[in-house]
N, C-alpha and C positions, 0 to 999 in steps of 0.2 A: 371283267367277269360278266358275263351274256347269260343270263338267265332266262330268256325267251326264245332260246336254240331249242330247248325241249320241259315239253309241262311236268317233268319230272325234276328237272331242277324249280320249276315254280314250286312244285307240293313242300319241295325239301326247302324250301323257303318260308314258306306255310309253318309246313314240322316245326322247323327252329323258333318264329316267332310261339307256335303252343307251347312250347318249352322252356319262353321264357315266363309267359302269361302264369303255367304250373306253378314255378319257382315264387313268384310275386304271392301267388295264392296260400302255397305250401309258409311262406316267411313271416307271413304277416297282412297283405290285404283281404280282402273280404271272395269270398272262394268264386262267390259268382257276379264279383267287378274286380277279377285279376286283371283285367288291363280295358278303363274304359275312357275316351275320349272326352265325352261329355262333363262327367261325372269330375276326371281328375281337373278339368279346365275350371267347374264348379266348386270345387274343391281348392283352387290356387286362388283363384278370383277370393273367395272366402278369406282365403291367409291373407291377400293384399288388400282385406279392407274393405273389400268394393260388394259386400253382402254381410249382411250381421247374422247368418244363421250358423249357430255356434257346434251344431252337431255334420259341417259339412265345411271345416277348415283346415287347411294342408297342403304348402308349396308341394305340391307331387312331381318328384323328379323325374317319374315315366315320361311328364310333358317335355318337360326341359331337355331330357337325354333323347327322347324324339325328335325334337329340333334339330340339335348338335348332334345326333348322328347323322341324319340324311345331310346336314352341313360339312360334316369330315369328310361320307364317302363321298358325295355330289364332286368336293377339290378334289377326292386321293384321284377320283376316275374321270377326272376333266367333266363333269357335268355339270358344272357349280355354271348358273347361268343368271345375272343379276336382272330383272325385266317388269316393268308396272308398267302402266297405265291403261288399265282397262276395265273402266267402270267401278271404279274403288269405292262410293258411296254404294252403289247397289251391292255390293261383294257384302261390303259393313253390314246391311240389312238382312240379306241370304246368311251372313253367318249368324245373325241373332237369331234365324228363325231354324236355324241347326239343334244348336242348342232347346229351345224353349219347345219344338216337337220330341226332342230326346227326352229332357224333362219330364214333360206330359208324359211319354212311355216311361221313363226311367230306365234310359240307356241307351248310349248312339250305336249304329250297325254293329260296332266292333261287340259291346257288351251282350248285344241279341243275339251276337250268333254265338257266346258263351255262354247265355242264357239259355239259349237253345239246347246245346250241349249237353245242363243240366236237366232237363227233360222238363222246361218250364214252359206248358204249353202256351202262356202268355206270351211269348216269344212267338211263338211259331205264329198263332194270329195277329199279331203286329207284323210277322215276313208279310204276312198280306198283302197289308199296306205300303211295306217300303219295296214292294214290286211293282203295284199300281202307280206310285209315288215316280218312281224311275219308269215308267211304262210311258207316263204324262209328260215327264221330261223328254221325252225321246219324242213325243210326236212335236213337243215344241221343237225340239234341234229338227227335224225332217220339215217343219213348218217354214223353217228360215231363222231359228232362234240365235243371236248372238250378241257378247259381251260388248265384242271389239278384237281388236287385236293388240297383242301386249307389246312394249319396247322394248327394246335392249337398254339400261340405263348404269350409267358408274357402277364398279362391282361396290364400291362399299353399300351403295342403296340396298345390297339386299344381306348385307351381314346386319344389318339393325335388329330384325328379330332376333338371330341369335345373340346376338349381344346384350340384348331386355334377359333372354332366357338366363343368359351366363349372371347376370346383375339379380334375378331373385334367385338363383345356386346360393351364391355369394352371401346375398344379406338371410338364407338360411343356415348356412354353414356358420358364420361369424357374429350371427347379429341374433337380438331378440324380436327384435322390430315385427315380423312378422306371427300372425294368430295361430293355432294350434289347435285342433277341438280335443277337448280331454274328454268325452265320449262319442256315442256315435260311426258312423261312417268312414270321418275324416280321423278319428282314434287308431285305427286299423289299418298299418301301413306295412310294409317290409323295412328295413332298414336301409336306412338313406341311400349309402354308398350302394345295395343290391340292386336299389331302384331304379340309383343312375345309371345303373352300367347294363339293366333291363332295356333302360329306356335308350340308352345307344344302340344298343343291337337289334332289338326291334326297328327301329327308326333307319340303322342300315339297311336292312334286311327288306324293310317296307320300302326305302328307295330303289333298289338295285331290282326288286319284283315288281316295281306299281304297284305293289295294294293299295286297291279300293274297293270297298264293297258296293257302294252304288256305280263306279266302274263296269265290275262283273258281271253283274245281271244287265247294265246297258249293250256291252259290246256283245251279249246274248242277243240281246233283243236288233239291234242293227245289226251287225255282222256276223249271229250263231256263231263265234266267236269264245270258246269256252276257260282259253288262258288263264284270264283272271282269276277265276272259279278255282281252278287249280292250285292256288296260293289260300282262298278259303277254306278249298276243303280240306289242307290239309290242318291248319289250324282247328280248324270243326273236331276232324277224328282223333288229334291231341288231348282235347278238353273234354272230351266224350269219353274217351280213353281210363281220363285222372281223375273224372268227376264217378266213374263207376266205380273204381277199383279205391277211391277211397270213401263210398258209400255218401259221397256228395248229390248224389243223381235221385232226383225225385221228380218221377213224373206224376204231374195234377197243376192245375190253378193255383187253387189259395194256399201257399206254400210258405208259413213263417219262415223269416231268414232269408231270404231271395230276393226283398228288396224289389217287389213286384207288385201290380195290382191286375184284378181282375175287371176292369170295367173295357171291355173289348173292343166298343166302336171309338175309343179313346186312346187306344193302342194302339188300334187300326189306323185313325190318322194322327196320331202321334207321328208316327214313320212315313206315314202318305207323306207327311211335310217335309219328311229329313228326306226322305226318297229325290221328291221333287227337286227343294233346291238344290240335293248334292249335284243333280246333275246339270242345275243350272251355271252351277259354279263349274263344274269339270273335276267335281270329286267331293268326298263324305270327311266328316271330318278329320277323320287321322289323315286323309290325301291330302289337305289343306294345309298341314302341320308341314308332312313330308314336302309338298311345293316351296313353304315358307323358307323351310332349310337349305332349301337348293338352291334360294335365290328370287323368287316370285315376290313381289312387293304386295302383288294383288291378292295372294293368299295369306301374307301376313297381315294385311286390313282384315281380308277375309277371319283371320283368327282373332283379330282384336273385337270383332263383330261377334265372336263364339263368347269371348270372354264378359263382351257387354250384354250380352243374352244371360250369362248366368245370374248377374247381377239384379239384372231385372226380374229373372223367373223367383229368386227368391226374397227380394226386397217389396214386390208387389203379389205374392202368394200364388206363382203360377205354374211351380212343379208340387207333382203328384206326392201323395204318399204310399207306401210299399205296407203291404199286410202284416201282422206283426202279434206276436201273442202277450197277451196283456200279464203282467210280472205277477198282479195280484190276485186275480181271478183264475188266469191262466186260460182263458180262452182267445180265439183268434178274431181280430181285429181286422177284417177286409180294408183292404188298401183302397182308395182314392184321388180320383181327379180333382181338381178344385173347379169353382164358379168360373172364375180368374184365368184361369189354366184354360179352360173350357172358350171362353172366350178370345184369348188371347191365339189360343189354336187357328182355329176360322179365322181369325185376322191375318194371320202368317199364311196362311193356303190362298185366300183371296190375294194377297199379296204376291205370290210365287206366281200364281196366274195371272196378274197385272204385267208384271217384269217378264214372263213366258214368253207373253203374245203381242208385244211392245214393242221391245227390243229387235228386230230383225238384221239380218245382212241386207247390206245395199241391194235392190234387183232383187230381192226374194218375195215370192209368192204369195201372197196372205191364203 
């Protein structure tokens, strides 16, 4: 199946993942993180221990059926291609600092453009930044920017991701072993098996389309180019769609329930930084996830580097908090950035620019 014969199979590509994203929201997760990268990685990292913040704990199978699905279709359609070595420590670092600008925002591309949706203008000035972000990365790649080049290496090399993924399915299904938040965030989920089977089909759906969102606005910007986009927007007009018609859609800032803050030059490069390294790496995090499944060694570093990022942002205080109306007074609690967070940002951006304008092809231009 050719999905890139006509941008009308991309949209309906799009469609389908909004449809699933609905369903997630409609069953049980939080309406405006039906399907978020960052969030859910922060959210398993939490079950496995590796963070003690107890209101953001839950093996999320969206991740796991993400994996495993670009994993199924990548064999069923002969695309399944096993390949590392290409700068796997730097990959590690680029994905922590994935994560830990998501953070700071609270929420990777995929949750902004649902965010979006819901007419949460915090969104839309954090798009700022993760255009600027992807604008920077593109003059690095036009600069001469590169990883390396990847190998071909033994096919089992790259079922190892999904075989971690199948391994914490497994000790959630049979075992107690892993955390659970009994309120909060990580409280609000759909039901296991809908999740799984969300997270396949998306994960399909995302392999066979490319989706990427730092993708789409890059190959805009290099080759106007507008493909990709076409797999966004259709995703966009789904959630836009089910966020009106079930009285989800609130346009303003401070928006109790959204899981948002208003502190905007912090949103702005909150994404400046996912922007950047997504495309340092050659895609945002759910493309990461989808590489992982198909076989890329370097994006399953890359993902273990997402998962060590979570850890970090909330074992040393460096994701934000979302606005929130107070139970006893009842008024609204503007969300915030931390010290920490604040800090920790700048070091990820000067970091992205280090690796940028370092890294070159042989023969290329300074």
């Amino acid at each position: 199946m050719n999905l890139f014969d006509s941008k009308k199979k991309l949209a309906l590509a799009g469609v389908l993942c909004g449809l699933v994203a609905v369903c997630l929201a409609i069953f049980g997760n939080p309406a405006n993180m039906a399907f978020c990268i960052a969030c859910f990685v922060r959210d398993t990292a939490g079950a496995l221990g590796l963070h003690q913040a107890e209101a953001v704990q839950y093996a999320r199978p969206e991740i796991i059926g993400l994996v495993l699905g670009a994993f199924i279709i990548s064999v069923a359609t002969k695309e399944y291609s096993s390949t590392a070595g290409s700068a796997p420590m730097i990959r590690f670092v680029l994905g922590m600092v994935l994560v830990i600008g998501s953070l700071v925002f609270l929420g990777c591309p995929l949750r902004m453009v649902i965010r979006m949706s819901a007419g949460d203008l915090n969104a839309w000035v954090a798009l700022i930044g993760f255009v600027l972000g992807v604008g920077t990365g593109v003059i690095a790649l036009k600069k001469g920017f590169s990883l390396g080049r990847a190998y071909v290496t033994h096919k089992t090399n790259g079922v190892v991701l999904p075989a971690l993924m199948i391994g914490i399915l497994l000790l959630a299904l049979f075992t107690s072993l892993l955390k659970a938040s009994e309120n909060g965030p990580g409280s609000m989920h759909a039901p296991l098996i809908m999740s799984l089977m969300g997270g396949l089909i998306f994960g399909a759906l995302a392999q066979k389309s490319r989706m990427c969102f730092a993708g789409a606005v890059r190959d805009v910007m290099l080759m106007r180019n507008f493909d990709l986009m076409a797999v966004i927007g259709g995703l966009f007009v789904v959630m836009l769609i089910f966020n009106i018609a079930s009285g989800r859609f609130v346009f303003g800032f401070n928006t109790p329930g959204i899981i948002a803050h208003s502190q905007h030059w912090w949103n702005i490069l909150g994404m400046y930084a996912v922007g950047f390294a997504a495309v340092l790496l050659g895609g945002c995090p759910l493309r990461q996830l989808i590489l992982a499944g198909q076989g890329s060694s370097d994006s399953a570093v890359t993902v273990l580097g997402m998962f060590a990022g979570a850890a970090v942002s909330h074992n040393f205080g460096l994701a934000s908090s979302g606005t929130a109306l107070n139970p006893e007074t009842q008024k609204v609690v503007a969300g915030a950035v931390t010290t920490n967070g604040k800090i920790a940002l700048i070091i990820c951006i000067i970091i992205c620019f280090v690796i940028a304008f370092t890294n070159k092809r042989e023969g290329a231009k300074s």
